[in-house]
N, C-alpha and C positions, 0 to 999 in steps of 0.2 A: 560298591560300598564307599563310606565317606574316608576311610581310612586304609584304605587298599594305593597300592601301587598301581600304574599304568604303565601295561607296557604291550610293543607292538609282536604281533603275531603272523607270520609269512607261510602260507603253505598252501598245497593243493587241495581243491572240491574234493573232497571224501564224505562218505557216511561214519568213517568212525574221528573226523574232525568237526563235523557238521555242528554237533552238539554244542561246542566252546566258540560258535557263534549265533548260536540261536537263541540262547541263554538258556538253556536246557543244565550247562555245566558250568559252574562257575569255579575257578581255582581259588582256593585261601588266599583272602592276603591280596587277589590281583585283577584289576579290572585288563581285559585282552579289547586291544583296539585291531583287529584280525585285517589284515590282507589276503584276499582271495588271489591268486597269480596261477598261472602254467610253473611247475616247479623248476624247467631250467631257468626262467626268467627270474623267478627267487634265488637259485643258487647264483646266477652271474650279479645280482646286487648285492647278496650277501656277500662272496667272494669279493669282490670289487670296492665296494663303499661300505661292506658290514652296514647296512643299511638299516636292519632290524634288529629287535631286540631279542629277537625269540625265531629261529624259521626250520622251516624243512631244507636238510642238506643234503647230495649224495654224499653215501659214505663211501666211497672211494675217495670224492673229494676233501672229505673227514679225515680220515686216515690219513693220508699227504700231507695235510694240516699239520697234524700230529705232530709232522717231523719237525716243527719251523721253530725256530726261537724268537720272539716270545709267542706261545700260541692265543690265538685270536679267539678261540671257541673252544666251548665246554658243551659234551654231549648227554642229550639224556639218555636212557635206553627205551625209547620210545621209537616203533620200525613203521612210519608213517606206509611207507611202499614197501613190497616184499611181491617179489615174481617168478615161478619158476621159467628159463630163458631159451628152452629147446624149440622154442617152435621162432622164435626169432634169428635163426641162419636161412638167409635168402641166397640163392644162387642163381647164378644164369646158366642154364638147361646145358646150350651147345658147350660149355666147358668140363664138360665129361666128369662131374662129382656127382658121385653115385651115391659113398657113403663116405666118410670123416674125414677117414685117411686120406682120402683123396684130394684135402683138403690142404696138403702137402704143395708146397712148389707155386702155389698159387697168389692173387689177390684180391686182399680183403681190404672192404671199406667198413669205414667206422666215423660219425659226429667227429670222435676225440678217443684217442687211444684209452687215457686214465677212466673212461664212464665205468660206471659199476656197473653196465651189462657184458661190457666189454670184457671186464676182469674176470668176472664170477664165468662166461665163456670158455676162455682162453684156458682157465686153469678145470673147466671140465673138459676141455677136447684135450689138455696135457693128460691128466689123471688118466682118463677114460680110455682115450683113443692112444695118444701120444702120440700130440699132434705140437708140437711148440710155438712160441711165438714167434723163433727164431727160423722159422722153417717155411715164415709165406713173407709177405713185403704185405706192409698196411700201408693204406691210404687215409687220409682224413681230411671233413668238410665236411659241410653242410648238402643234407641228405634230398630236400626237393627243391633248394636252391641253394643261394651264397651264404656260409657261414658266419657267424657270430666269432669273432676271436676267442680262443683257447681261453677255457676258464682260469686252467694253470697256465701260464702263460710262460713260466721258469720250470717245462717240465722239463728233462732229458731222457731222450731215452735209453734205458740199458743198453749194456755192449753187446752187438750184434743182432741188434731190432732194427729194422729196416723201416722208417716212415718215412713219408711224402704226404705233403700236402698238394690239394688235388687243383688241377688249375682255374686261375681265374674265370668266372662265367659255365664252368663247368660244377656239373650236382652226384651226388655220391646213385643215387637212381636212375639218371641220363647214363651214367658211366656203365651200372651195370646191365643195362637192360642195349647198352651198345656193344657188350661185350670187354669191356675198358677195365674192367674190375669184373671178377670171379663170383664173391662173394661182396655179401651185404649184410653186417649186424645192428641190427635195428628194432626196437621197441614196437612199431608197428610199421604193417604192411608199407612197402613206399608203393609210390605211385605208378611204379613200370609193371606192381605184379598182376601177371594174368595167371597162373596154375597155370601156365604150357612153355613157354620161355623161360619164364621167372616163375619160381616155385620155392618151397620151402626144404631143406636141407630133409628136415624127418619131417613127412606129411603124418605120420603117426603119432604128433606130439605129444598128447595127451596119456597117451599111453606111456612113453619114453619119462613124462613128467611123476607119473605116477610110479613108474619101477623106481625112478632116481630116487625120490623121497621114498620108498619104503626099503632102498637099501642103505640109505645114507643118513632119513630121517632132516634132510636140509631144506628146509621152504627158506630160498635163498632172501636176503635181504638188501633192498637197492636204498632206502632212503632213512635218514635218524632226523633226531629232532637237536637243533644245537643252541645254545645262549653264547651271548655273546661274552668274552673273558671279565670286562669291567662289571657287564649285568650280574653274570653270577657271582663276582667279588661282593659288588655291593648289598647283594642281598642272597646271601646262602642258604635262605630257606626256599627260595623261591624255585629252585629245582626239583626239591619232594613237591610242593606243590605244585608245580607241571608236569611230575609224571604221574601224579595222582589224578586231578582231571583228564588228562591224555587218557588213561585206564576206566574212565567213569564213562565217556564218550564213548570208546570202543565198545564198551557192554551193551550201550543204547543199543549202538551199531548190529552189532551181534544178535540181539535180542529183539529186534525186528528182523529177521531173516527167518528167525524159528519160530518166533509167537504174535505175529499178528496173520488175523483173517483175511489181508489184503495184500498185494504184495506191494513191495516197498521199492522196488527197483521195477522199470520196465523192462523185465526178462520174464519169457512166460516158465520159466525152469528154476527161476530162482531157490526158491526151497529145494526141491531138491536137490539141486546144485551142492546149496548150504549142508542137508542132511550127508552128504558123499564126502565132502570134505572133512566132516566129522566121523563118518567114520574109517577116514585113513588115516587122518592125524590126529584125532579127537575135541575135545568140544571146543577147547581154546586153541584153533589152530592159527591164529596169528598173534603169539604169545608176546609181552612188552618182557624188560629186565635181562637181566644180564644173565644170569644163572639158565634159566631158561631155554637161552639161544647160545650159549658157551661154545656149542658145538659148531655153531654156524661162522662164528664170529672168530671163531680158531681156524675156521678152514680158510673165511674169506682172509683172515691177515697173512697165511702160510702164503696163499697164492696173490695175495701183494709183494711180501717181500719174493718171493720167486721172480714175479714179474720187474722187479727194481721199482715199486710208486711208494715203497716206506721202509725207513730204516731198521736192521736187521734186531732192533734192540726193543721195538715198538710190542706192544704187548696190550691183551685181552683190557687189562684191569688198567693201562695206561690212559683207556679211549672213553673209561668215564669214571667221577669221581665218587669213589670211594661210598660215601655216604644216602648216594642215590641206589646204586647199582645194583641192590635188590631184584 
């Protein structure tokens, strides 16, 4: 529109983003010039150069934010990614981890200690198992090759967390599939895994996935949507108007999975997929707002501040403004 704002847009291929680039959703007020990116590469520019005006961030990276003065970003409650993370503990066979506990004494590799798979992890093998962080040595780097530098680059880590960075020329999947590291947490499969060496911690994940949420009711959440501080200063409407598109899109989303004759994704299971999910967690099971996810967004800050990645004063309602947060 002739009188709309432009502003740029960062975030990963999704079907419930698709929309606010196809022109299917347009936000009040805002023409989106959308960059399509792999979303670590958006967070390492955002963090770095705050490069966009509008992007997908992890929110572990989010939260850490939080603590800095002056802060750089303002969050919607919009939960672009959201994963439950049980089937992502890879182990190496001959190192005798049978079940969690086991998990004790050992080492674990990880991208970057602060990732939100890492955290939302760590504080279910504490809860669960009680297993601490304090209780294996982590490693970190880059998982089928050389890493990228540390997004937080000024992290520290709490007293009596044990990290290494892993050596030069050396890959977090080389390591484990040498025996070099124990464990492997990782987003997806690396490249060592065969099911006989290298296997998955609980080969029954889905199962494990589906008791968690129906005791805890947490479809954990790994990524938010954030503006940049100056963007949302200068124009304060424009965050109702981003999570309102963001929520128009999702419906698209959602509503091709139940109501067209065709399928929409190349999965031959898809529908029902969709139907199963609805009925463990109901229709809206990947819910926007803050009220909403209260419960989620409580646990994951509890097991921030536990882990030391954000100050002890850091709270639910600090991590988005007020007037959105619906």
């Amino acid at each position: 529109m002739a009188d709309d704002i432009r502003l740029t847009l960062a975030c990963g291929d999704y079907d419930r983003t698709r929309p606010l680039w196809d022109g299917s959703v347009h936000p009040e007020g805002i023409t989106l010039d959308c960059v399509v990116r792999e979303p670590n590469e958006i967070f390492r520019r955002m963090l770095k150069d705050e490069e966009f005006d509008v992007s997908e961030m992890s929110l572990s990276n989010y939260i850490m934010e939080c603590g800095k003065s002056p802060r750089r970003f303002v969050a919607i409650p919009v939960f672009l990614s959201r994963a439950f993370r049980h089937s992502n503990i890879y182990i190496h066979k001959p190192s005798e981890i049978r079940e969690a506990r086991d998990l004790r004494g050992k080492r674990i590799g990880v991208s970057e200690y602060h990732t939100t798979l890492a955290l939302w992890l760590r504080g279910i093998l504490w809860e669960e198992y009680q297993v601490s962080p304090e209780e294996v040595e982590w490693f970190t780097g880059g998982v089928e090759g050389p890493g990228p530098n540390d997004r937080m680059g000024d992290f520290a880590p709490p007293p009596g967390v044990k990290i290494h960075r892993i050596p030069p020329g050396k890959c977090l999947s080389g390591m484990l599939e040498d025996g070099e590291i124990d464990v492997l947490l990782n987003p997806r499969k690396p490249g060592c895994f065969d099911g006989r060496k290298i296997t998955r911690l609980w080969e029954n994940y889905r199962e494990m996935e589906t008791d968690y949420y129906a005791r805890t009711k947490i479809f954990p959440i790994m990524h938010v949507v954030v503006l940049r501080r100056d963007v949302a200063l200068k124009y304060p409407w424009a965050a109702r108007s981003l999570c309102s598109a963001f929520a128009r899109a999702k419906k698209i989303a959602l509503g091709k999975l139940t109501g067209m004759g065709t399928l929409p994704v190349t999965l031959p299971w898809a529908f029902s997929e969709a139907e199963k999910a609805m009925e463990l967690m109901g229709r809206d099971y990947w819910p926007y707002g803050v009220e909403a996810n209260r419960h989620v967004l409580e646990t994951m800050l509890r097991y921030a501040k536990e882990q030391g990645l954000c100050l002890p004063r850091i709270t639910v309602d600090d991590l988005f403004p007020a007037t959105i947060a619906e």
